[in-house]
C-alpha beads as a LAMMPS data file, in Angstrom:
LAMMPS data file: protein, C-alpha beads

206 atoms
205 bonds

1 atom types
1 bond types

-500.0 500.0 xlo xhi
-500.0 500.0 ylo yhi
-500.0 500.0 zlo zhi

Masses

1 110.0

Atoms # bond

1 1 1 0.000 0.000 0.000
2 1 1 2.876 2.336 0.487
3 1 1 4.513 2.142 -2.163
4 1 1 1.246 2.518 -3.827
5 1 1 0.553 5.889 -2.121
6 1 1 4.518 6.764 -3.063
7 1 1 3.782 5.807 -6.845
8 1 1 0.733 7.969 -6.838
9 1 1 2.384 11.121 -5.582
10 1 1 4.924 10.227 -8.130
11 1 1 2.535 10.874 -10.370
12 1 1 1.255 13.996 -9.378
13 1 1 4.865 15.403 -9.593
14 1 1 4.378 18.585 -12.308
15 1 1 5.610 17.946 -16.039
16 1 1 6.135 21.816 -15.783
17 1 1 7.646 24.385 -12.747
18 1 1 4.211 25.990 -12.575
19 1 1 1.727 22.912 -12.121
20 1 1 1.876 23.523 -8.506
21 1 1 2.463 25.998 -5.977
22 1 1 5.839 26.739 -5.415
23 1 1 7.671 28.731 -2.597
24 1 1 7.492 32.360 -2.774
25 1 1 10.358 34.557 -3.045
26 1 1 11.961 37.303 -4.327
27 1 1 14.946 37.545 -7.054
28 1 1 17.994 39.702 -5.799
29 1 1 20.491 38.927 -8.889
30 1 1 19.781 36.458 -11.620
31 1 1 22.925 35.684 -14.434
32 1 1 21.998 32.976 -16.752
33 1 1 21.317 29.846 -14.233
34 1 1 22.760 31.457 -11.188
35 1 1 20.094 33.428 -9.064
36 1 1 20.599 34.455 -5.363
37 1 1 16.976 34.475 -4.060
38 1 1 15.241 35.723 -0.118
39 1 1 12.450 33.005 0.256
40 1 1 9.710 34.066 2.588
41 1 1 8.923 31.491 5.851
42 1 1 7.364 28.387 4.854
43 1 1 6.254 24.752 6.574
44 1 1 8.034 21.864 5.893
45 1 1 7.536 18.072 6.459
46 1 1 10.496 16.571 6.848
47 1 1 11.864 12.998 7.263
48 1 1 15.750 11.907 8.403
49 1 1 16.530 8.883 6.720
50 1 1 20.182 7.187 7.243
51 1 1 21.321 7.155 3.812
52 1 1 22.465 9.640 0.973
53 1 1 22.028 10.315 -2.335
54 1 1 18.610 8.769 -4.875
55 1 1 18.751 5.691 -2.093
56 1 1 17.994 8.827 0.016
57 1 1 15.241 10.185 -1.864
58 1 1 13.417 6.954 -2.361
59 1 1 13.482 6.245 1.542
60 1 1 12.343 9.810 2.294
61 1 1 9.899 10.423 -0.352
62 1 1 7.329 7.383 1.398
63 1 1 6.386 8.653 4.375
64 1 1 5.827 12.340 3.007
65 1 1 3.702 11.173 0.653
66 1 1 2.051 8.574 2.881
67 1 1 1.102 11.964 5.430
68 1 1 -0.134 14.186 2.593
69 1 1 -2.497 11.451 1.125
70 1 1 -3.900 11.055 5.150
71 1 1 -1.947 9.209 6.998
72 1 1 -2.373 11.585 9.828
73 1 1 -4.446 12.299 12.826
74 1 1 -7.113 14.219 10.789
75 1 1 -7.363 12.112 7.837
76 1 1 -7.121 14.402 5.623
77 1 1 -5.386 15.333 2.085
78 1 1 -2.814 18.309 1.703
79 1 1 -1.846 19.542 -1.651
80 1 1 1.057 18.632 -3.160
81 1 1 3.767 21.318 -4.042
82 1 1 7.103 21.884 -5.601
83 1 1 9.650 21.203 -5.075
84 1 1 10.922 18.064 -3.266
85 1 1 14.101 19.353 -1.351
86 1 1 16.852 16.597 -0.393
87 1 1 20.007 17.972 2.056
88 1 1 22.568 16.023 3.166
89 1 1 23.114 17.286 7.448
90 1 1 26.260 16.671 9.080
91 1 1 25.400 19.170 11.737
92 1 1 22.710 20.087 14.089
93 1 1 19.385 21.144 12.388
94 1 1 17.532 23.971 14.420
95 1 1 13.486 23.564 13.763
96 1 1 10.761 24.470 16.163
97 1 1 8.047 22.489 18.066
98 1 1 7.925 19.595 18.136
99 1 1 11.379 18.719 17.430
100 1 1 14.646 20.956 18.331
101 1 1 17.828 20.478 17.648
102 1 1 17.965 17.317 15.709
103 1 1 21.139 15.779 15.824
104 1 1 22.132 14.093 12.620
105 1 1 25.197 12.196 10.926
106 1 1 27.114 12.540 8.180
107 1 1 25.471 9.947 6.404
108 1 1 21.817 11.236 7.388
109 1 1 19.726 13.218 4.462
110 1 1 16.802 15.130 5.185
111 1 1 13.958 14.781 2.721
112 1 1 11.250 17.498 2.939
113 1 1 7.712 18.836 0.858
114 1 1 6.835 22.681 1.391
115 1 1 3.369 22.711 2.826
116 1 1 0.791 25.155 0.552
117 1 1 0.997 28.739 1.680
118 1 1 -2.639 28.571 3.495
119 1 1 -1.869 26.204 6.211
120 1 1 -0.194 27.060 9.615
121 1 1 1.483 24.999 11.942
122 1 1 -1.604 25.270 14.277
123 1 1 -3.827 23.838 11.745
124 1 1 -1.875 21.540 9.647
125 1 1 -2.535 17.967 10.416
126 1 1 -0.952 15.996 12.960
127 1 1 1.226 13.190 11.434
128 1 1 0.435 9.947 12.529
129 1 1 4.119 8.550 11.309
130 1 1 6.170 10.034 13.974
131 1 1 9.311 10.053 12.025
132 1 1 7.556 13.131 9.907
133 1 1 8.514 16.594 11.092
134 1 1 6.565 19.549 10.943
135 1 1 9.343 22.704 10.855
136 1 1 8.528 26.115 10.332
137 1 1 11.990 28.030 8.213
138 1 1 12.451 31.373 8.463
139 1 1 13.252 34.138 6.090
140 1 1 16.363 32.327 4.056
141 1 1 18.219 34.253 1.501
142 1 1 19.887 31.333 -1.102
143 1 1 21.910 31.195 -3.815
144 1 1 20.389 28.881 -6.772
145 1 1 21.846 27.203 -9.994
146 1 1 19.407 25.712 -11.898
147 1 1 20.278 22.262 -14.030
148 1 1 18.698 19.636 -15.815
149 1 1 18.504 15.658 -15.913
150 1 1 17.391 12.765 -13.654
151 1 1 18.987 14.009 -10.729
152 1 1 22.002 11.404 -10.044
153 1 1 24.751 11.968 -7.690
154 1 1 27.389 12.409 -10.208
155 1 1 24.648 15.813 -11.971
156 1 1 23.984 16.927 -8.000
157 1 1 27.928 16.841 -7.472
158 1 1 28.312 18.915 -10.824
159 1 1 25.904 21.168 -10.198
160 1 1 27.083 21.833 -6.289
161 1 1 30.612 22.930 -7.444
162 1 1 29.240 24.821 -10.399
163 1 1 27.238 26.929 -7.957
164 1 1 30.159 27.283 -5.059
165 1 1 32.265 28.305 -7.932
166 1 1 30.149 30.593 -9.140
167 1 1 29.542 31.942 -5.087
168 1 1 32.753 32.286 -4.661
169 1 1 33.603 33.984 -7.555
170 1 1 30.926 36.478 -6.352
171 1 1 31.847 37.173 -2.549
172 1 1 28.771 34.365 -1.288
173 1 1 29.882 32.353 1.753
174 1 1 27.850 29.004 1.871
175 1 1 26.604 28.460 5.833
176 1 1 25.807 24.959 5.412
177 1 1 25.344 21.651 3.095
178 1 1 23.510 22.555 -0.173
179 1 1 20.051 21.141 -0.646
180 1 1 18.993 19.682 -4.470
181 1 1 15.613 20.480 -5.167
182 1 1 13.342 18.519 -7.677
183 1 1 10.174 20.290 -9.580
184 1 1 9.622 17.768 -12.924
185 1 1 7.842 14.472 -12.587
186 1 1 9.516 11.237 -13.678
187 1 1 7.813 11.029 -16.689
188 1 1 9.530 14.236 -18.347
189 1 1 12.343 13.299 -20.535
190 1 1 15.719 13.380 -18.430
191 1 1 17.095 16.536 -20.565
192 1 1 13.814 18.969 -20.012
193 1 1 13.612 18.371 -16.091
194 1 1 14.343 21.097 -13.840
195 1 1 16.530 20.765 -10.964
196 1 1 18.285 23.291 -8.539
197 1 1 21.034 23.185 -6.000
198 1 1 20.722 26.156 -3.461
199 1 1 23.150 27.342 -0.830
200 1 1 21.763 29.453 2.323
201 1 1 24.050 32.496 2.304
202 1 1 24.018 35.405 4.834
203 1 1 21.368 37.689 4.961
204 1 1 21.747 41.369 3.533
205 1 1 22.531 43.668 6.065
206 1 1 20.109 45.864 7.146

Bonds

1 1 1 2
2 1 2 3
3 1 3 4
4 1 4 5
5 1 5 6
6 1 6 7
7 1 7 8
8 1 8 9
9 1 9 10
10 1 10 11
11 1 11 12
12 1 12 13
13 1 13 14
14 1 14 15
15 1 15 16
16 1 16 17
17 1 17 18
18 1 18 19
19 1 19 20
20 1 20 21
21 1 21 22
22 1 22 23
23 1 23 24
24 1 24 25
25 1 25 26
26 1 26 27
27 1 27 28
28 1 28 29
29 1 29 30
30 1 30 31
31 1 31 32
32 1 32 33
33 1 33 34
34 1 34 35
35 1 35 36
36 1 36 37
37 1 37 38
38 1 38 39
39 1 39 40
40 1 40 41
41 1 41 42
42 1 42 43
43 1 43 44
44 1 44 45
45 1 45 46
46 1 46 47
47 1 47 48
48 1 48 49
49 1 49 50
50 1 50 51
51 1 51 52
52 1 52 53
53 1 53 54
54 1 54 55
55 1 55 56
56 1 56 57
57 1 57 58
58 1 58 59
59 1 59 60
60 1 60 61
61 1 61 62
62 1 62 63
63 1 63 64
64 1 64 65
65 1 65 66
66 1 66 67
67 1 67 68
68 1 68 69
69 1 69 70
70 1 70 71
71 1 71 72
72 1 72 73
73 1 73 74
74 1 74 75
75 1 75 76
76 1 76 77
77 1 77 78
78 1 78 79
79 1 79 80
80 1 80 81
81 1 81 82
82 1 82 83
83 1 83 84
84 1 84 85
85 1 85 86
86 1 86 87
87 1 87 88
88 1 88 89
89 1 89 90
90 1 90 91
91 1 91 92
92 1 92 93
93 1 93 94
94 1 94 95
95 1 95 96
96 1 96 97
97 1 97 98
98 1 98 99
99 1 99 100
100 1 100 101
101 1 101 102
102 1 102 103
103 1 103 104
104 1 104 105
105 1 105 106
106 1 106 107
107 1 107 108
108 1 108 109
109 1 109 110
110 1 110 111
111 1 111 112
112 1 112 113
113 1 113 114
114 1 114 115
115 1 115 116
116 1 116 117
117 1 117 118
118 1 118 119
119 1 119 120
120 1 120 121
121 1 121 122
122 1 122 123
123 1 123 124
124 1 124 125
125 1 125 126
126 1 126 127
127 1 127 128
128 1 128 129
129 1 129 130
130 1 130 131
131 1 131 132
132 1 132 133
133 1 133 134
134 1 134 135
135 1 135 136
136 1 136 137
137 1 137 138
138 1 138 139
139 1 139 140
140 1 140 141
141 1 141 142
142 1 142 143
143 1 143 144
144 1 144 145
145 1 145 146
146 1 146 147
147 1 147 148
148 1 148 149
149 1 149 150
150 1 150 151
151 1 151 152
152 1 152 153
153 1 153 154
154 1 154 155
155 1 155 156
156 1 156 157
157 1 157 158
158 1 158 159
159 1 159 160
160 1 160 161
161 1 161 162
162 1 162 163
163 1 163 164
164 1 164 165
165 1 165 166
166 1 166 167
167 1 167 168
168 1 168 169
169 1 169 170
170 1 170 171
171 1 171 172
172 1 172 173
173 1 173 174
174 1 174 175
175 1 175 176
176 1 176 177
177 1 177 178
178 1 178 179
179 1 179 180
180 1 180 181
181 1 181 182
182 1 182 183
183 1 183 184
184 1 184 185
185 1 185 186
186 1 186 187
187 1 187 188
188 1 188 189
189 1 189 190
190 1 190 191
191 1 191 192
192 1 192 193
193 1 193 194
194 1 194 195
195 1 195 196
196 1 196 197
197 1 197 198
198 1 198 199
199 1 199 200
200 1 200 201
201 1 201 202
202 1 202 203
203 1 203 204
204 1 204 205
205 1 205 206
């Protein structure tokens, strides 16, 4: 049945970037496929799984999909957004009630769906699976490089040192482990997919 529900949200990944709501944000500097970005505060729901890379991703991606389709304490369906965000954590992860301070190895991923813009933490359902974390993220300002294909290590590798390349060569100081996020469903041909890799940077000053 799982993998069932998994297949189905599968599925309702978008073939294009603006099927389904995305996280809102503001542009600050854009140069071909390098963007640095301030994303407003958004929900997540999050899993830890103890492995890395598309092994990661297929763990993680279950029992997101298994709370959104109602495996929580309300029974009830959430919307699905884009995009799916994976990050590797070899630190500690701050996120507020219920969990703090997460501690996490090197080999631990975090695998996470934005919630839709109308829910809140109050009134977003409870999730039954207690390895799914509701988080609430502040105001992040990222640096982005956008990149195509299926999304293997070797093209999330690539596109990492493309972007702290590129960050360096512009003054950007990464502040932690870059997250890969995925907007095109499986079915879309490999080439026409869209990808990013985004480092949190330091906020402008005021």
């Amino acid at each position: 049945m799982k993998n069932l529900i998994a297949s189905a949200v599968v599925a309702m990944l978008p073939a294009t970037a603006s099927a389904y709501e995305e996280p809102a944000h503001t542009v600050e500097r854009a140069e071909g496929r390098f963007e640095v970005r301030t994303y407003d505060p958004v929900i997540v729901a999050s899993v830890i799984v103890n492995a890395s890379g598309r092994e990661a991703a297929n763990l993680g991606f279950r029992p997101l999909a298994d709370y959104i389709f109602g495996n929580n304490q309300a029974r009830g369906n959430i919307e699905m957004t884009a995009p799916v965000s994976q990050r590797s954590v070899a630190q500690k992860i701050d996120m507020t009630v219920p969990v703090t301070q997460t501690e996490a190895s090197a080999n631990q991923t975090v695998i996470s769906f934005v919630m839709p813009s109308e829910w809140t933490m109050d009134a977003l359902p409870i999730p039954n699976n207690s390895d799914v974390i509701l988080a609430e993220l502040p105001v992040r300002r990222v640096a982005s490089y956008r990149f195509s294909g299926g999304g293997s290590d070797r093209q999330q590798e690539e596109a990492a040192n493309a972007l702290a390349a590129w960050m360096e060569e512009n003054g950007l100081e990464p502040l932690g482990a870059p997250t890969f996020n995925f907007y095109s469903g499986p079915w879309v041909p490999a080439p026409f997919r869209k990808n990013e890799v985004h480092f949190e940077v330091a906020p402008l000053p005021k």
